[in-house]
C-alpha positions in Angstrom: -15.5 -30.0 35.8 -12.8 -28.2 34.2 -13.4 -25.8 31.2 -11.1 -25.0 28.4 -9.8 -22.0 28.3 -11.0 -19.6 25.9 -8.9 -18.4 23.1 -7.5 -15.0 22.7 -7.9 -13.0 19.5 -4.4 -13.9 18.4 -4.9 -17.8 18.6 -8.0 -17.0 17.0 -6.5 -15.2 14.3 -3.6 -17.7 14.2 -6.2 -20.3 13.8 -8.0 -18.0 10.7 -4.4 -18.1 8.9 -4.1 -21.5 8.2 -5.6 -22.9 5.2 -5.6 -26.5 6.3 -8.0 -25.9 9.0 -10.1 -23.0 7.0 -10.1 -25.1 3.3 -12.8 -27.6 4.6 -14.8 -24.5 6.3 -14.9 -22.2 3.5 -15.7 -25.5 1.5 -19.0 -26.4 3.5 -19.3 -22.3 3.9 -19.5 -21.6 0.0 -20.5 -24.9 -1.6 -17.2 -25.7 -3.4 -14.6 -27.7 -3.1 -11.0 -26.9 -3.8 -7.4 -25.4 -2.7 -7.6 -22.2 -0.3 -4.9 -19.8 0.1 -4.7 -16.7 2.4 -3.8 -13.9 0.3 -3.2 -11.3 2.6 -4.5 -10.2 6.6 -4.6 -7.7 9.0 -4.2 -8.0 12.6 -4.7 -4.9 15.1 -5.6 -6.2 18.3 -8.3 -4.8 20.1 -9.8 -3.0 16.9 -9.8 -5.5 13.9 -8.9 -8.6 11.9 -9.1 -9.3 8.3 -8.2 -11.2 6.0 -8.7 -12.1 2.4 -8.8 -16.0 1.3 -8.3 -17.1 -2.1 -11.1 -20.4 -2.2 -11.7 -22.7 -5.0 -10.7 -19.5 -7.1 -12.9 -17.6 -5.4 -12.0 -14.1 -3.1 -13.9 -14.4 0.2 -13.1 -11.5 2.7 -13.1 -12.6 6.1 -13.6 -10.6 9.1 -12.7 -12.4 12.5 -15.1 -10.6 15.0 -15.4 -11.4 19.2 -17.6 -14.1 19.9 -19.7 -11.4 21.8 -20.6 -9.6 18.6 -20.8 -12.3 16.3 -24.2 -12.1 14.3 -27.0 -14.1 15.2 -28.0 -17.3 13.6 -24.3 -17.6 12.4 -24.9 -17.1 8.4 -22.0 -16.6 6.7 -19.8 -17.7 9.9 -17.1 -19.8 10.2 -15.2 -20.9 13.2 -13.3 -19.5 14.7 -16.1 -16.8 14.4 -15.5 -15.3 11.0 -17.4 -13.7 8.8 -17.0 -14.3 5.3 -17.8 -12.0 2.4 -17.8 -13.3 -1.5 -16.3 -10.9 -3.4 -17.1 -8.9 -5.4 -19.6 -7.7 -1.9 -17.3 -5.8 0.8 -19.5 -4.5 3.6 -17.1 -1.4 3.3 -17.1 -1.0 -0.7 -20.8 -0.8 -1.7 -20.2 0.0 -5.3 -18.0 -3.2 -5.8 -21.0 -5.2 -7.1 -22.1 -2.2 -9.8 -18.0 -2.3 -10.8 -17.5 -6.0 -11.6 -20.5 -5.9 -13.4 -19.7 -5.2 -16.8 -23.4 -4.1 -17.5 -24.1 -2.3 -15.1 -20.8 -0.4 -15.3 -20.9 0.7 -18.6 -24.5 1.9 -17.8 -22.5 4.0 -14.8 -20.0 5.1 -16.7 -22.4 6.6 -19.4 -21.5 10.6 -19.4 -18.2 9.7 -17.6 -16.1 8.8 -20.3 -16.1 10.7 -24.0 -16.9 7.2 -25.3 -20.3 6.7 -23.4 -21.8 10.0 -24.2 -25.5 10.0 -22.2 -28.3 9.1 -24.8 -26.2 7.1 -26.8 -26.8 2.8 -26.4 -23.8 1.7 -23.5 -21.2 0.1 -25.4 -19.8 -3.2 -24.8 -17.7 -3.4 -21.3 -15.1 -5.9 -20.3 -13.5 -5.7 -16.3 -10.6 -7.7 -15.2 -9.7 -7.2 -11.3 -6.4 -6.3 -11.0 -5.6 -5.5 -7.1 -8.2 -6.0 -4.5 -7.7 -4.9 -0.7 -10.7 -5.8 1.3 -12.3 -2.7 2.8 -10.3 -0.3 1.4 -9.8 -0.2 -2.5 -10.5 -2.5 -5.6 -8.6 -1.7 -8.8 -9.7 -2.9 -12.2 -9.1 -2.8 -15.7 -11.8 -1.5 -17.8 -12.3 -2.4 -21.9 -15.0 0.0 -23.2 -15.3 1.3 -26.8 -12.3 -0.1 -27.7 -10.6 2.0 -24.7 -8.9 0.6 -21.7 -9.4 2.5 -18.5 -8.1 1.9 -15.2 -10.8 2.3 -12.8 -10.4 2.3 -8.9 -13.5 1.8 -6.3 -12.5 3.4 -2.3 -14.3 3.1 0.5 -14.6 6.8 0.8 -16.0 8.8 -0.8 -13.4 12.0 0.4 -10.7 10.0 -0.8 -12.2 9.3 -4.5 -12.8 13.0 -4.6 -9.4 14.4 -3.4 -7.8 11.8 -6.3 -10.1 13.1 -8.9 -9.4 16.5 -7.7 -5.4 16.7 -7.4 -4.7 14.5 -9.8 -5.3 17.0 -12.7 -3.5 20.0 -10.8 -0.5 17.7 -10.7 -0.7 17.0 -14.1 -1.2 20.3 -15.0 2.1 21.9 -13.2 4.4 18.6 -14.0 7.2 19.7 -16.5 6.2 19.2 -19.9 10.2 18.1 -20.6 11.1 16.2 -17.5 10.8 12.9 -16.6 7.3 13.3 -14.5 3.9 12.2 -15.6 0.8 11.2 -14.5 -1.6 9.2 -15.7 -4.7 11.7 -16.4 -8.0 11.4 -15.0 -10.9 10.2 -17.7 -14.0 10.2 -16.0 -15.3 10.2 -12.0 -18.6 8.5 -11.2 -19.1 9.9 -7.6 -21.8 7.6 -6.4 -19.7 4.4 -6.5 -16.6 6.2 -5.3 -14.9 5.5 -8.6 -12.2 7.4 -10.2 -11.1 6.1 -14.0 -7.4 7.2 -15.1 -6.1 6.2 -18.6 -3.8 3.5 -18.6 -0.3 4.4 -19.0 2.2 2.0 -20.6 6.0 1.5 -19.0 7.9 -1.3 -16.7 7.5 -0.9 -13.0 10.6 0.2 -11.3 10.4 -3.3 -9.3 10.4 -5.6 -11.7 14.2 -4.5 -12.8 15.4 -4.4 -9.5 17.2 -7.7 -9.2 15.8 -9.0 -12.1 18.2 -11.8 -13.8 17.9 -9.7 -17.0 18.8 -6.2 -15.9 22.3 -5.2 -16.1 23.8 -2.9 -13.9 23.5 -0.1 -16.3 20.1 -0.3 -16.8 19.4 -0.4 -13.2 21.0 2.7 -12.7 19.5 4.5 -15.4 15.5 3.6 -14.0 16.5 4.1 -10.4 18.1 7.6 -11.2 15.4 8.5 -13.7 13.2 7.7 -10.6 15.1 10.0 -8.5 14.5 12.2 -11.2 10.9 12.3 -11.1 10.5 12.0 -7.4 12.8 15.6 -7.6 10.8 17.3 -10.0 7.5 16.1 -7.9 9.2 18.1 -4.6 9.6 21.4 -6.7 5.4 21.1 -8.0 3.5 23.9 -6.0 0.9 23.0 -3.3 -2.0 20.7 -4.8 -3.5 19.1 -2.0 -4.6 20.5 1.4 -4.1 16.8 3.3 -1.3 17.3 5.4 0.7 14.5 6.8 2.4 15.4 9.8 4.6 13.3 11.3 4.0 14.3 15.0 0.8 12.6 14.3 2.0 9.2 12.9 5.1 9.1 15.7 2.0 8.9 18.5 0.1 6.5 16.3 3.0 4.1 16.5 2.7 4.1 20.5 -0.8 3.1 20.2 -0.5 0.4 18.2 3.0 -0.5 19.9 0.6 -0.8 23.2 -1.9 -2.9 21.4 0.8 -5.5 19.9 2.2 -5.7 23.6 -1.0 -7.0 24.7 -0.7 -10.3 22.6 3.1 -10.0 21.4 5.4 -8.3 24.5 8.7 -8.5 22.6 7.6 -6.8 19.5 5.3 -4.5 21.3 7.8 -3.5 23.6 10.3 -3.2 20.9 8.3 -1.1 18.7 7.7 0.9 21.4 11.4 1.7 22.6 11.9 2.7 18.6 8.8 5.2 18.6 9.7 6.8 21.5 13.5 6.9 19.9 12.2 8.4 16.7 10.4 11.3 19.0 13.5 12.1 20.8 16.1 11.8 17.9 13.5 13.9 16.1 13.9 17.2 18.0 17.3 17.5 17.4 17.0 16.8 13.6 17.4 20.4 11.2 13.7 21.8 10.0 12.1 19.8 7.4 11.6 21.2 3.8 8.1 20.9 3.5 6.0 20.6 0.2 4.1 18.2 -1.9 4.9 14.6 -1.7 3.6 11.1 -2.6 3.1 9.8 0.5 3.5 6.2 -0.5 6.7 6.9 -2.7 8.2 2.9 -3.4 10.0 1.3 -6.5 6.0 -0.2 -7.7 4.6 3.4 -7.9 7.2 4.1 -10.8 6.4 3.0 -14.3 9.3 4.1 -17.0 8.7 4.2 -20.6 11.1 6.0 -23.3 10.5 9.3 -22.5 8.7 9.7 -19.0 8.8 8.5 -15.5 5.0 7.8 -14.7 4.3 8.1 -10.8 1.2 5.7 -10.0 -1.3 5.8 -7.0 -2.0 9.1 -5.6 -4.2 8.1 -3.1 -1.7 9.7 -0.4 -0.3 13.0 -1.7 -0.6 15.7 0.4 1.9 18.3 2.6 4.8 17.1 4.6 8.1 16.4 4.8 9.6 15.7 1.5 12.3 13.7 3.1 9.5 11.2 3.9 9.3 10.1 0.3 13.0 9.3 -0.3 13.5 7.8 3.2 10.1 5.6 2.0 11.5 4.3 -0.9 15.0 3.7 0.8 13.0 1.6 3.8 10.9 0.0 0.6 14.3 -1.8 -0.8 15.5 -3.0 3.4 12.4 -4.1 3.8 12.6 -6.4 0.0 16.3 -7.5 0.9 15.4 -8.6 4.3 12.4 -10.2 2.8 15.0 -12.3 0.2 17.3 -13.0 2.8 14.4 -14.7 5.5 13.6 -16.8 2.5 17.2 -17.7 2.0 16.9 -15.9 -1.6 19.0 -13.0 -2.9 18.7 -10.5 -5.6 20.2 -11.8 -9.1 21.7 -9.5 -11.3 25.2 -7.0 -10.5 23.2 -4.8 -8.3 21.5 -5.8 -5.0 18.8 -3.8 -3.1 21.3 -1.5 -1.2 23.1 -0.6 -4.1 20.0 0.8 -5.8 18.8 2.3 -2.0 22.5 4.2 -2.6 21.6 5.3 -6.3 18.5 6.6 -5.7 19.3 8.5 -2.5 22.5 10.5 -4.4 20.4 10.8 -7.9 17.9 12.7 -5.8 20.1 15.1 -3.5 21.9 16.0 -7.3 18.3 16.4 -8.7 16.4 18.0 -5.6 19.8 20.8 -5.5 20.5 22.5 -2.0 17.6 22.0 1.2 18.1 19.0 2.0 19.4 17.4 4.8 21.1 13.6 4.7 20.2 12.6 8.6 16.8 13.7 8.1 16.4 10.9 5.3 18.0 8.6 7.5 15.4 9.4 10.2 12.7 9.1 7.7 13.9 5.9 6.6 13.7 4.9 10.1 10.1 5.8 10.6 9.2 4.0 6.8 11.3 0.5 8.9 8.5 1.0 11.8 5.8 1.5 9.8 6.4 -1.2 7.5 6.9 -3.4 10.5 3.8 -2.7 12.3 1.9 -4.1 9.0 4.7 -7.0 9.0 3.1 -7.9 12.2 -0.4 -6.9 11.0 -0.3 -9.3 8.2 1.9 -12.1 10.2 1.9 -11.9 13.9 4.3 -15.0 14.0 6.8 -14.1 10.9 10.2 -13.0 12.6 10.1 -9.7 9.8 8.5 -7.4 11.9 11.0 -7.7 14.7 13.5 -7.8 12.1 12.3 -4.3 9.8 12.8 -2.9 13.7 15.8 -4.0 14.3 17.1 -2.2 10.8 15.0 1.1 11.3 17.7 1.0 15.0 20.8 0.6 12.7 19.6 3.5 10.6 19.6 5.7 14.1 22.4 4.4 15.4 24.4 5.9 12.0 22.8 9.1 12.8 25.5 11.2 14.5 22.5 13.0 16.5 21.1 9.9 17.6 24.6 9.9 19.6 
């Protein structure tokens, strides 16, 4: 008698992404009916797969785990073998529960905030989720004493205290009359790995980039205002003792170029041909300008108002190359246009993605002055176009974008004249 042949961990996960066959599971699963969505995944074969579901309105993380380590009794499990978590509980985010709990978080945040001084009743909380990546960080907005925070929960506790530590240094040497702010840091409760920032008003750099209501001129202004800020972030002193080096991330790329080749040989093998690229064109690049940057520098991470250019999230700054950051951003608006044109759609407005890329790159070399080198951007933007297509394939091992993002980040090297 012939047996079926078991599934790899890609069918598997295949299987996981498709809401027609996981709806009625996660229905029977939970005890309620209604549409389910897959808001976001990660694939990494050989070490993990996640994804988040959107169910009946409900978030359910789901972790799809071998069949040899599957719990016993199967609570909680779904075929094909995953493990489902209701939010607001993420195995990896313990204080989650304590967070979404508007109770119970005003009680923790009594002697964190100037408005819930210790020994005075808890005053009346509010919490509206606004981003939520399983395992990793929950952000939420926070009405308390006719305040609004905005508090975020990580799954380490060295990470909420390197936030909570630089982001007051970096407030503290910005330029009081440039275009760089950040919001400040209101209150740190250390046992839930929480750190609440003030919420800052503006419009995210994003949302003007080929919008149909931005002119050209208005573009230009936030994208070099941007540049602006990211310029005056590069000439800050030394805040943070995380460094970033690249060697590091170039071998990471290998290893997870191997792993993809085990279940994808194209991409793997083509992600692998750019890493080992990027190594080679990178010794015969000038020396990089090191100093603080970002480290996750995209159009979303800038919020403009009048007078100042807020920089969001600094979950990532540390020490490295500064040409990271601009060739980041750069890679950020490919990666967007290649997304519109996949989907047949294109920017609105005068100004498409690669005119903006253009603006900000020249807005910053006028802004940053002498130090910096153009093909070393150019390489960096390269590097962004793997990385970005590694999580491509993470999120959707079948979407052509991964292959794609690679394919760009090898136009950017082949315009390098050392890459000759």
């Amino acid at each position: 008698m012939r047996t079926a042949p078991r599934q790899t961990d890609a069918d598997r996960f295949t299987e996981a992404l498709s809401p027609r066959l996981m709806g009625p599971r996660l229905a029977a699963a939970l005890g309620a009916d209604g549409p389910t969505h897959v808001l976001d995944a990660k694939f990494e074969p050989g070490l993990r797969a996640e994804l988040l579901y959107e169910h009946a309105g409900q978030l359910v993380r789901g972790d799809l785990l071998s069949p040899d380590v599957l719990p016993p009794g199967g609570a909680g499990v779904v075929e094909p073998g995953v493990v489902l978590s209701p939010f607001p509980h993420d195995p990896d985010l313990p204080g989650l529960p304590t967070v979404m709990d508007p109770a119970a978080l005003a009680d923790a945040l009594a002697g964190a905030l100037p408005l819930t001084a210790t020994g005075r009743p808890a005053p009346r909380c509010r919490v509206r989720l606004l981003r939520y990546r399983p395992g990793k960080r929950a952000t939420v907005l926070v009405t308390i004493g006719g305040a609004r925070y905005v508090a975020k929960v990580y799954h380490q506790e060295r990470k909420a205290a390197a936030v909570a530590e630089e982001a007051p240094r970096l407030l503290g040497a910005a330029p009081r009359h440039g275009e760089l702010a950040f919001a400040p840091v209101a209150g740190v409760v250390p046992g839930l790995r929480v750190v609440v920032q003030d919420v800052v008003a503006g419009a995210p750099l994003d949302s003007l980039i080929g919008c149909r209501g931005t002119t050209a001129a208005g573009l230009a202004r936030g994208v070099q205002r941007a540049a602006q800020a990211l310029a005056e972030l590069h000439s800050l002193p030394l805040v943070s003792g995380r460094a970033r080096p690249v060697d590091a991330e170039l071998h990471r790329f290998t290893l997870r170029a191997d792993r993809i080749a085990t279940v994808d040989p194209v991409v793997g093998r083509a992600a692998m041909r750019l890493a080992h690229r990027l190594m080679r064109v990178h010794d015969r690049l000038p020396a990089q300008r090191t100093g603080t940057v970002h480290g996750d520098c995209k159009p979303s991470q800038f919020l403009l108002s009048a007078d100042r250019v807020h920089l969001l999230d600094l979950d990532h700054c540390g020490t490295s190359d500064q040409a990271g950051d601009v060739g980041t951003f750069l890679a950020t608006l490919r990666q967007l246009e290649l997304r519109h044109g996949l989907a047949g759609r294109f920017p609105s407005g005068a100004t498409a993605f690669a005119d903006a890329a253009e603006l900000f790159l020249f807005a910053y070399l006028r802004s940053a002055g002498p130090g910096h080198d153009l093909a070393r951007i150019r390489w960096q933007e390269a590097v962004a176009l793997e990385r970005k297509s590694l999580r491509a394939f993470a999120r959707a091992p079948r979407s052509p974008l991964a292959g794609a993002l690679i394919s760009e980040a090898e136009r950017c090297l082949d315009n390098l004249r050392e890459a000759a």
